[in-house]
C-alpha positions in Angstrom: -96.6 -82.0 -97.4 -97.8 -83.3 -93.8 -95.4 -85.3 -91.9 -95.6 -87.2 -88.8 -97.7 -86.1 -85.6 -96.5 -86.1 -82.3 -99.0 -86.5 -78.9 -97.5 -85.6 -75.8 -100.4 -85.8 -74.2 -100.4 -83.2 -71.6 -102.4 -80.3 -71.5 -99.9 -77.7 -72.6 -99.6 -73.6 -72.7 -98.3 -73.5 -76.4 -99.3 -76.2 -79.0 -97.5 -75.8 -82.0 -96.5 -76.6 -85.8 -93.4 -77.2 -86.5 -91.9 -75.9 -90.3 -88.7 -76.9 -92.0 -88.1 -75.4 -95.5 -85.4 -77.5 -97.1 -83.3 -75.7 -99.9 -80.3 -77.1 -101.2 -78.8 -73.5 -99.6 -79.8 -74.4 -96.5 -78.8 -77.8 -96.8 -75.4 -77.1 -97.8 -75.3 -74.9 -94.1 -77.0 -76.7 -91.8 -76.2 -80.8 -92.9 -79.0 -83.4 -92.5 -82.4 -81.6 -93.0 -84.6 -84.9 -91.0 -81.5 -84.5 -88.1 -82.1 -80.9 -87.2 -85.9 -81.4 -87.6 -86.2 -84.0 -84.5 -83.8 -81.7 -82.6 -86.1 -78.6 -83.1 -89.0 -81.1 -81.7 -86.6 -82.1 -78.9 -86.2 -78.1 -78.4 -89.6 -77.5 -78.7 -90.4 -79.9 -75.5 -88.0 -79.0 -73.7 -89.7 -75.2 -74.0 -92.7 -76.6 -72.5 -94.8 -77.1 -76.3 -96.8 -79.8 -77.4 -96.0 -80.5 -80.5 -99.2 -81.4 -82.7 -97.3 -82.3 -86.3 -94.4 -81.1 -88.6 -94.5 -79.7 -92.1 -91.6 -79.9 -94.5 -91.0 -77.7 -98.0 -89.0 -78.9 -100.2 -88.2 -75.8 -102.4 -85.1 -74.3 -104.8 -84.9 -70.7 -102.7 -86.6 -69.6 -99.8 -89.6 -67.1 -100.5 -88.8 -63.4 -99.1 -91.8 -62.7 -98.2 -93.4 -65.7 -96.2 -90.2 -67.9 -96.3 -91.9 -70.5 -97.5 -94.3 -71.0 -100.6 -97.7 -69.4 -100.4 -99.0 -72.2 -101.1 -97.7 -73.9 -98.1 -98.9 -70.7 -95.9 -102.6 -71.6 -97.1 -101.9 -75.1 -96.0 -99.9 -74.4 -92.7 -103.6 -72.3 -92.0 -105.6 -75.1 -92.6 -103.5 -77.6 -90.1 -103.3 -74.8 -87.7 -107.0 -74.6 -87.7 -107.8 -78.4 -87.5 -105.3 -78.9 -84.6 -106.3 -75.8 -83.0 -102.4 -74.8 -82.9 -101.3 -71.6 -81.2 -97.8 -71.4 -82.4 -96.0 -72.1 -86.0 -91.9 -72.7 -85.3 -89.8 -72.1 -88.1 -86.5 -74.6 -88.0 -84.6 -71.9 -89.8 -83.9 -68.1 -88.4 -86.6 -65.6 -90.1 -86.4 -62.1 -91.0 -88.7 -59.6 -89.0 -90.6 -59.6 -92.3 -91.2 -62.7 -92.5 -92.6 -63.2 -88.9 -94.7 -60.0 -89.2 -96.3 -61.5 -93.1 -96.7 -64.9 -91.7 -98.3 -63.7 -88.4 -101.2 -60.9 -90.2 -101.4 -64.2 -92.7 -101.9 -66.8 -89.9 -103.2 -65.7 -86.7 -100.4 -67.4 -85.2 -97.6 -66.8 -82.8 -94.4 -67.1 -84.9 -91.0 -68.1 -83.0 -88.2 -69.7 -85.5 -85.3 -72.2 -84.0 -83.1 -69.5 -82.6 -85.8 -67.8 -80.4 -86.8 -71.2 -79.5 -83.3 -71.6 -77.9 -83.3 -68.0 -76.9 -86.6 -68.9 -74.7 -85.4 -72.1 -73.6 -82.0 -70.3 -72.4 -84.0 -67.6 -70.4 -86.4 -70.4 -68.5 -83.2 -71.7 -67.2 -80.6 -68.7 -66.5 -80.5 -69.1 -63.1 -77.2 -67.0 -62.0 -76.9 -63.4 -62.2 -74.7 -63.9 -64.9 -76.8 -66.1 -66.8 -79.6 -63.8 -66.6 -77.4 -60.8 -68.0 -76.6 -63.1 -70.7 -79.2 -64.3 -72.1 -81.2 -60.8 -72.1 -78.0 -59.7 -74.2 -78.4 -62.2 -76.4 -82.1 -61.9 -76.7 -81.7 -58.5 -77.2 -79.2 -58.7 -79.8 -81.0 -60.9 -81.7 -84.3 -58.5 -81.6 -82.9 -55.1 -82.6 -82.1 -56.0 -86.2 -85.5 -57.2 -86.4 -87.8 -54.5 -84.8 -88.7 -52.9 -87.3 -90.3 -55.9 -89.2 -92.6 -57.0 -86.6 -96.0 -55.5 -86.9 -98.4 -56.1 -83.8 -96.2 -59.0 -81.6 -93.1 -56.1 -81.5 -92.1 -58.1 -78.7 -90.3 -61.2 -79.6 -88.8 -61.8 -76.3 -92.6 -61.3 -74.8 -94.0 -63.8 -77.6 -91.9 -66.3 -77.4 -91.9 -70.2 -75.2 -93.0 -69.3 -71.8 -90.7 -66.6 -71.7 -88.9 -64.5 -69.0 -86.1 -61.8 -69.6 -86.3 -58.2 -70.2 -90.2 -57.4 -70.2 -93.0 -56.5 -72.8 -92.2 -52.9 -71.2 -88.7 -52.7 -72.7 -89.5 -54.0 -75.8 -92.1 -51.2 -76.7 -89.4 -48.7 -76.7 -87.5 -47.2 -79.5 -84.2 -48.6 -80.9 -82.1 -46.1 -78.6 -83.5 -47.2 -75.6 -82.6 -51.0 -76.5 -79.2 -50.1 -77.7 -78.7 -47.9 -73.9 -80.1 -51.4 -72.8 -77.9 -53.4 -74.6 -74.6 -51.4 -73.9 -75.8 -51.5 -69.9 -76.1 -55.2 -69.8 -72.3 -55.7 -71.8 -70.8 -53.2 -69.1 -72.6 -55.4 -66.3 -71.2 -58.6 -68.0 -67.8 -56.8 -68.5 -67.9 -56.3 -64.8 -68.8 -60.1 -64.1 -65.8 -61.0 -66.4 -63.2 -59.1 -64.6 -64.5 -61.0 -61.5 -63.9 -64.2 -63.0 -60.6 -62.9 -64.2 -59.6 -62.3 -60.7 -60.7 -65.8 -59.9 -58.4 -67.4 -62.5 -55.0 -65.7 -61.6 -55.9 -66.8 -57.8 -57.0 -70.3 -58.9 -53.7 -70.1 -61.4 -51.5 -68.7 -58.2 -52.9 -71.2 -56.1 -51.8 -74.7 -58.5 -55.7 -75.7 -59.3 -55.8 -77.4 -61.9 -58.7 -77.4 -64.2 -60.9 -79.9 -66.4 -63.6 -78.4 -68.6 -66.5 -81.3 -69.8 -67.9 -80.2 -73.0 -70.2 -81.3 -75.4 -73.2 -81.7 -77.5 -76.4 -81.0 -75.5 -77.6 -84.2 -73.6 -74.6 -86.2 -74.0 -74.7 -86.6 -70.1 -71.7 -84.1 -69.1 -73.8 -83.0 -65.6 -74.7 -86.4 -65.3 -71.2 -87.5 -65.3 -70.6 -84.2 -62.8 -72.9 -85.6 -60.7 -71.2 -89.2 -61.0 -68.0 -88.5 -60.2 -68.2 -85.6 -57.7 -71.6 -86.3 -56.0 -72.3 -82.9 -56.8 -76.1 -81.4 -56.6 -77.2 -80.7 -60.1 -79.8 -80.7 -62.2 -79.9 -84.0 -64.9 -82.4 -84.8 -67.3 -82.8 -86.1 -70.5 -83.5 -83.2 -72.6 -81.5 -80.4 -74.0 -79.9 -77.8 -71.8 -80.9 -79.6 -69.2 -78.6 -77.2 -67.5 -77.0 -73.9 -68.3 -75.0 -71.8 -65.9 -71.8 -73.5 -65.6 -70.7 -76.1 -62.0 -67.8 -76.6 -60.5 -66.6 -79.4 -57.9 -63.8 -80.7 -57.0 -62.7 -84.3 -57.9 -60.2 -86.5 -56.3 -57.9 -88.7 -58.3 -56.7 -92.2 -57.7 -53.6 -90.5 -56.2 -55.2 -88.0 -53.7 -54.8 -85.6 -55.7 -57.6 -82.6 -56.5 -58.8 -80.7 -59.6 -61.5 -78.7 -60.5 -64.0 -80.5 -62.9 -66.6 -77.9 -64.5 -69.8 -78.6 -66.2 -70.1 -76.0 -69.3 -73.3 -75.2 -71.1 -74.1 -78.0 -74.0 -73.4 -77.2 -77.7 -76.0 -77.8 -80.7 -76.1 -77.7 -84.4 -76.8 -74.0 -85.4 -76.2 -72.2 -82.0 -77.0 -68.6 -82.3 -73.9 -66.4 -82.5 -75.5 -64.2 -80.4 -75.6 -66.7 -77.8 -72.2 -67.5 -78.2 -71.5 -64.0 -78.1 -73.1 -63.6 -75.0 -71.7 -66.9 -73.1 -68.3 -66.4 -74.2 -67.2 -65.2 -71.0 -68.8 -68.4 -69.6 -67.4 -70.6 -72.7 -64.0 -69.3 -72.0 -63.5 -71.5 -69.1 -62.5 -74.0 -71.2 -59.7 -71.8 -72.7 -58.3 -72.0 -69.3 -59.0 -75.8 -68.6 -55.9 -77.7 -68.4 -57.9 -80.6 -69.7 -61.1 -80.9 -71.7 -63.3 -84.1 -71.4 -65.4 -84.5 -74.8 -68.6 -85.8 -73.8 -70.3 -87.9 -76.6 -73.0 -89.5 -76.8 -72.2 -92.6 -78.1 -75.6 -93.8 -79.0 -76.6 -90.9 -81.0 -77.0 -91.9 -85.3 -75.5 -88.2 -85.2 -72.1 -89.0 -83.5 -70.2 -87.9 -86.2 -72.1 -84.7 -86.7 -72.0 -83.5 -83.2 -68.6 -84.5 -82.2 -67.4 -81.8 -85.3 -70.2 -79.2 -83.8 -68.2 -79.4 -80.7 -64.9 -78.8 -82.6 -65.6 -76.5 -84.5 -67.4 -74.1 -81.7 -64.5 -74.4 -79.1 -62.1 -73.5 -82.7 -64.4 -70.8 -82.4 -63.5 -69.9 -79.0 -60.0 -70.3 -79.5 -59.8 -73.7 -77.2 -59.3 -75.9 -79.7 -55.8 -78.1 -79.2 -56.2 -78.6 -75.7 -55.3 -81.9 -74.2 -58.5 -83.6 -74.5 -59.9 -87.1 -73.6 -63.0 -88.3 -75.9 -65.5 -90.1 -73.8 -68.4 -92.2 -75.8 -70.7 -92.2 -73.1 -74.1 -94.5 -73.0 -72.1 -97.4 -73.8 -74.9 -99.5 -73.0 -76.9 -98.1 -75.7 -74.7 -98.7 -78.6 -75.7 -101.3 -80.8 -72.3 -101.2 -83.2 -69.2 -102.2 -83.2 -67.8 -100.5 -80.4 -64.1 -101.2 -81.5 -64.5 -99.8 -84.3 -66.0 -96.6 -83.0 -62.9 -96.3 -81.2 -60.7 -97.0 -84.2 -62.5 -93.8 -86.1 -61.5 -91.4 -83.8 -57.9 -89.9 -82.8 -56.2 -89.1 -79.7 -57.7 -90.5 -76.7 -60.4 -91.6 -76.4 -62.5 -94.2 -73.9 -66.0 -95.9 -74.1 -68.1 -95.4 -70.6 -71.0 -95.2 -68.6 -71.7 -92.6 -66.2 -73.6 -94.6 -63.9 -71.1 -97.5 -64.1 -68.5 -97.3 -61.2 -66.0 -99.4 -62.6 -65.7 -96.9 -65.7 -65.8 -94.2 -63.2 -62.6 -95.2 -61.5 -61.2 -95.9 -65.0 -61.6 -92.4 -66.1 -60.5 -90.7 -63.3 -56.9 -93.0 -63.8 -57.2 -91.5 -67.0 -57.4 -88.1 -66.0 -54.2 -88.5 -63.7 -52.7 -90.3 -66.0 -53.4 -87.3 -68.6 -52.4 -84.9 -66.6 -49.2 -86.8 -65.2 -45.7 -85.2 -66.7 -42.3 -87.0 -65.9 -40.5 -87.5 -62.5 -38.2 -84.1 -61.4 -36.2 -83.7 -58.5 -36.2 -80.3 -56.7 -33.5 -78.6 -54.1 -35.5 -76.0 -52.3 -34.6 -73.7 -49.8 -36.3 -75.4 -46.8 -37.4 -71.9 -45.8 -39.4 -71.1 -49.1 -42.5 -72.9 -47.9 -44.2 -70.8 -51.0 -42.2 -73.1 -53.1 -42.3 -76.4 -51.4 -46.3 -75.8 -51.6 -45.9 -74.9 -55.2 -44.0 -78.2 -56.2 -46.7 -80.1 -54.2 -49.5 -78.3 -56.1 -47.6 -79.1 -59.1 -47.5 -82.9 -58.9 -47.6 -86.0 -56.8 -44.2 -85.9 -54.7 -42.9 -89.5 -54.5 -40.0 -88.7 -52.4 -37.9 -86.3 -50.1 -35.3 -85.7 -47.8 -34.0 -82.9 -45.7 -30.6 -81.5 -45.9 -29.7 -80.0 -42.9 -26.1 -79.1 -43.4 -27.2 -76.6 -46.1 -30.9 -76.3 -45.1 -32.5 -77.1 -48.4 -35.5 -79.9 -48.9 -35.0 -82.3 -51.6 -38.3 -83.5 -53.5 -38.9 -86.0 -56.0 -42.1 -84.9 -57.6 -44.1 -87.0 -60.6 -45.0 -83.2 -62.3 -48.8 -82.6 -63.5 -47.4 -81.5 -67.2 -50.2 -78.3 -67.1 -49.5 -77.1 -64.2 -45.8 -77.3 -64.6 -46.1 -75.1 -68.1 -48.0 -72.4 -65.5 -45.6 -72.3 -63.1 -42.9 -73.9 -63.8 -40.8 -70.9 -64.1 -40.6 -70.4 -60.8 -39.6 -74.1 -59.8 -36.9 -74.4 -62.5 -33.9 -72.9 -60.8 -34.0 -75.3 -58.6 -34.1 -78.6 -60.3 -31.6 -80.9 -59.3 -30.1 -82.2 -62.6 
């Protein structure tokens, strides 16, 4: 069956048909068949591919051989042919089989929805960590599958505008990949340990930490941007950005944390790639705070917010302190009180251009991370301490003892960083 066509009307590298098989297996895994269709479209422009039209199969089982019917092969031909397509992408992952039948069959560079995201995460790996990522994770996913692809061996080279590991690594035996693969998880082991170090200093030091995370395009950088003037990339399409920002944001009380952008989330992210970006996903582990960004406009709210969920479950992070933020207020047409009402926890309804809602969720935040009032009798020669307790919270009042040289401090306590180090401040709380 022929669906919709789309013009972008630019004069593009790749021009491509998009294919969505819909099996009530695959419906059962992946939710609302139409849903994940647009996003692959969204995907496939943000890879830099016009895309000329969309087929859909409705079928009981997925063919082994071509994936979808034969029938529907002969027909995808045909379309090809009168569009003058390049590319066929497959909204489902396909065997090496698979792409190496339907590519003899077609003439037709075949790339299915998790080397679409693959390609669109290499064209934007920009750090060195990134880079040694993504090649992981494009290598991961191509091993299992290089024995099934006949004349395009390389995936990685016959993907969307591709960069990574080369058409020369990729026409070398399964040995030499797996040597590859186990280099580039020693290099990333390396780059963990250096983020390991950074932690206990920024722990040692009282930063605290918020983590934004979220469904792609839900606006988290543009909210970065927002609230710490910080120079990043925003656009509106998916991983807009991908290595992870940091900047430092100043609360209401003069107070600083650490807000960090992470990569966005999306229905059906590869495991490999989660895999692979755990060590950069694992910033929200340490987060003392984690902002849920949500588009609040999207007729996939629901959806996304429990993609979210259930990744950072994956990653261990879930039951952090979070705040919910249904962002692109303006664009919701509902009820937004009732929005609200549907969700638990907190949860607030903003704009990220609006400076008014700005200042409202950076009270939020303090307020979030704000703990109850203690009073401290230091030693008025441990300045280690007295820097601690001022790291720890917002001190609202003190006086100096000098009969028995001590400092007392009446501090309002950030609750997080009091659970970090804490232990070194209770001896001397002043009951």
């Amino acid at each position: 069956m022929r669906e919709k066509s789309y013009d972008t009307g630019t004069d593009l590298q790749e021009k491509a048909v998009l294919v969505s098989l819909v099996t009530p297996e695959i419906k059962r895994g992946t939710g609302d068949p139409e849903h994940s269709l647009q996003e692959l479209i969204q995907l496939a422009e943000t890879a830099g591919v016009e895309v000329l039209t969309t087929m859909v199969q409705n079928k009981e089982a997925r063919d082994t051989k071509w994936f979808i019917g034969k029938g529907k092969v002969e027909e995808l031909r045909a379309i090809a042919e009168e569009l003058g397509a390049t590319t066929a992408i497959f909204d489902q992952d396909l065997s090496g089989a698979q792409v190496r039948n339907l590519e003899e069959s077609l003439d037709l560079k075949i790339v299915d929805r998790t080397q679409l995201i693959l390609d669109i995460f290499a064209q934007r790996a920009k750090t060195r960590e990134g880079i040694i990522q993504v090649e992981l994770a494009q290598l991961s996913y191509l091993l299992p599958r290089l024995s099934g692809h006949g004349k395009n061996l390389s995936r990685l080279g016959g993907g969307i505008g591709t960069r990574g590991p080369g058409e020369s690594k990729l026409e070398t035996d399964r040995r030499h990949i797996r040597g590859r693969i186990s280099d580039l998880k020693a290099q990333l082991e390396e780059v963990v340990r250096h983020r390991k170090l950074y932690r206990q200093r920024r722990k040692k030091s009282g930063a605290i930490q918020v983590a934004l995370v979220g469904y792609t395009n839900a606006g988290k950088s543009t909210l970065l941007r927002e609230l710490t003037n910080a120079d990043v990339y925003v656009e509106n399409q998916l991983f807009a950005t991908l290595d992870p920002t940091s900047r430092i944001l100043e609360l209401p009380n003069g107070r600083e944390v650490i807000l960090t952008d992470t990569v966005g989330f999306i229905q059906n992210l590869p495991h490999d790639l989660i895999a692979a970006f755990r060590a950069t996903l694992e910033e929200v582990n340490e987060a003392d705070l984690v902002l849920h960004v949500v588009d609040s406009s999207s007729p996939m709210r629901e959806e996304q917010m429990a993609v979210v969920d259930r990744i950072l479950e994956e990653l261990g992070a879930s039951g952090k302190p979070t705040i919910t933020l249904f962002n692109k207020k303006d664009l919701y047409e509902g009820d937004m009180r009732q929005m609200l009402r549907g969700t638990s926890g907190d949860s607030i309804l903003i704009n990220a251009y609006d400076p008014g809602d700005q200042e409202t969720l950076r009270q939020h935040i303090q307020d979030k991370l704000t703990g109850d009032t203690i009073t401290f009798v230091l030693p008025a020669n441990r300045g280690d301490l007295i820097a601690l307790a001022y790291r720890s919270g917002e001190v609202v009042g003190q006086e100096v003892d000098d009969d028995n040289g001590s400092l007392r401090l009446k501090v309002l306590v950030s609750r997080q960083q009091y659970e970090m180090n804490g232990y070194r401040l209770r001896p001397f709380i002043q009951v």
